[in-house]
C-alpha positions in Angstrom: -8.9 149.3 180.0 -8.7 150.4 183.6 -9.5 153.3 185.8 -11.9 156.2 184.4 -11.4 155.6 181.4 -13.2 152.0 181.7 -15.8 153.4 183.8 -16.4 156.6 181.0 -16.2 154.0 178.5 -18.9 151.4 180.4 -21.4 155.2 180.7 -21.3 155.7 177.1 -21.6 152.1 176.0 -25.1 152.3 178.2 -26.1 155.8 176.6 -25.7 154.6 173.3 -27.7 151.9 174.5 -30.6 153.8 176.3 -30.5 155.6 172.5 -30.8 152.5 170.8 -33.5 151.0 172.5 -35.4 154.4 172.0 -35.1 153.7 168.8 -35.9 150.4 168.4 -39.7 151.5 170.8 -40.1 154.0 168.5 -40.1 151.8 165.6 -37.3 154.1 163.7 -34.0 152.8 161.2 -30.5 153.3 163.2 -29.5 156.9 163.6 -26.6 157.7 161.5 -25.2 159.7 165.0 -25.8 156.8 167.0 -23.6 154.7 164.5 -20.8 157.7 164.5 -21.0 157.0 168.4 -20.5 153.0 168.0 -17.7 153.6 165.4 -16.1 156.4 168.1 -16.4 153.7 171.0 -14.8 151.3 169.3 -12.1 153.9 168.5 -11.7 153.8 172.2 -12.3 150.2 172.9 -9.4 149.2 170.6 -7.5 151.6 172.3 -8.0 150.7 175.9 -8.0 146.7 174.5 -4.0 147.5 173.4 -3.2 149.4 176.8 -4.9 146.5 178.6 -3.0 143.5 176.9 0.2 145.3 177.1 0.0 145.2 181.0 -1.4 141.6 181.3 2.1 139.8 182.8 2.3 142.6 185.3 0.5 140.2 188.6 -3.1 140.6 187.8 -5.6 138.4 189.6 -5.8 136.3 186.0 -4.6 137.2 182.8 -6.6 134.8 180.7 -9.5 136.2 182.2 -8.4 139.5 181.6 -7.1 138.7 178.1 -11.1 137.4 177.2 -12.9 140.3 178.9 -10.4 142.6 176.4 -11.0 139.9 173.6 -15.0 140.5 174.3 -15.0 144.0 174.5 -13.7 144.6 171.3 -15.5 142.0 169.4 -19.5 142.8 170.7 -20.0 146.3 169.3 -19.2 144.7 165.6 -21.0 142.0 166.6 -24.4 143.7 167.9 -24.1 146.1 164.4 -23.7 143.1 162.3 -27.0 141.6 163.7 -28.8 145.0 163.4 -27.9 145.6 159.9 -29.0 142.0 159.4 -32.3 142.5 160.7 -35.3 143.9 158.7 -38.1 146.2 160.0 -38.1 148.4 162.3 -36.6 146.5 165.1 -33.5 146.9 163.9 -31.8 149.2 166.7 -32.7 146.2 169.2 -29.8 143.9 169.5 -27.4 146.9 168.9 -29.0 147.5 172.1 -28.6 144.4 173.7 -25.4 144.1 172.6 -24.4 147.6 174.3 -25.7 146.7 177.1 -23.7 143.4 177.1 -20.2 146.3 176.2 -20.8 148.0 179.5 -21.1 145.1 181.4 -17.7 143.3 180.1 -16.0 146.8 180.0 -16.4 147.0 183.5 -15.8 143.3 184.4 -12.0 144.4 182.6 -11.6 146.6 185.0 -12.6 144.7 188.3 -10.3 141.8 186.6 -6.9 144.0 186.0 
């Protein structure tokens, strides 16, 4: 994922996870909205993940590197929502955070590697 797209992608991966963490102060269970927006980023992250590895012979700085970032950004979401769902109490929404936070920062490491 390059361009705006990365960048738009890298915003909404850190408002989801601004929402999360409100959540997870507030004490409250996982909004079923702020799962509808995980599950519509990660629409978009698979999509941007295929674009990306299509172009990855075309003299990038490194394609391995670039291959991993893509590899990263489309396993974290799944992975942060797996550890939330796993988690009991209230707290839950906390490493969905973390791991948002985690998405915007790969997302945009993509694009400063493509």
């Amino acid at each position: 994922m390059t361009g705006r797209p990365a960048t738009t992608a890298a915003l909404y991966a850190g408002f989801l996870a601004l929402w999360a963490l409100g959540d997870a102060v507030r004490r409250r269970e996982p909004s079923p909205y702020l799962l509808l927006g995980g599950a519509l980023l990660q629409a978009a992250l698979l999509g941007g993940a295929v674009v990306g590895a299509s172009g990855l012979g075309d003299g990038g700085q490194d394609p391995a590197v670039h291959a991993g970032y893509l590899a990263a950004s489309v396993v974290l979401l799944p992975l942060g929502l797996l550890l939330a769902r796993d988690r009991d109490g209230r707290l839950a929404p906390a490493p969905l955070s973390v791991a948002l936070l985690a998405l915007a920062i790969v997302v945009l490491r993509a694009k400063a590697t493509a």
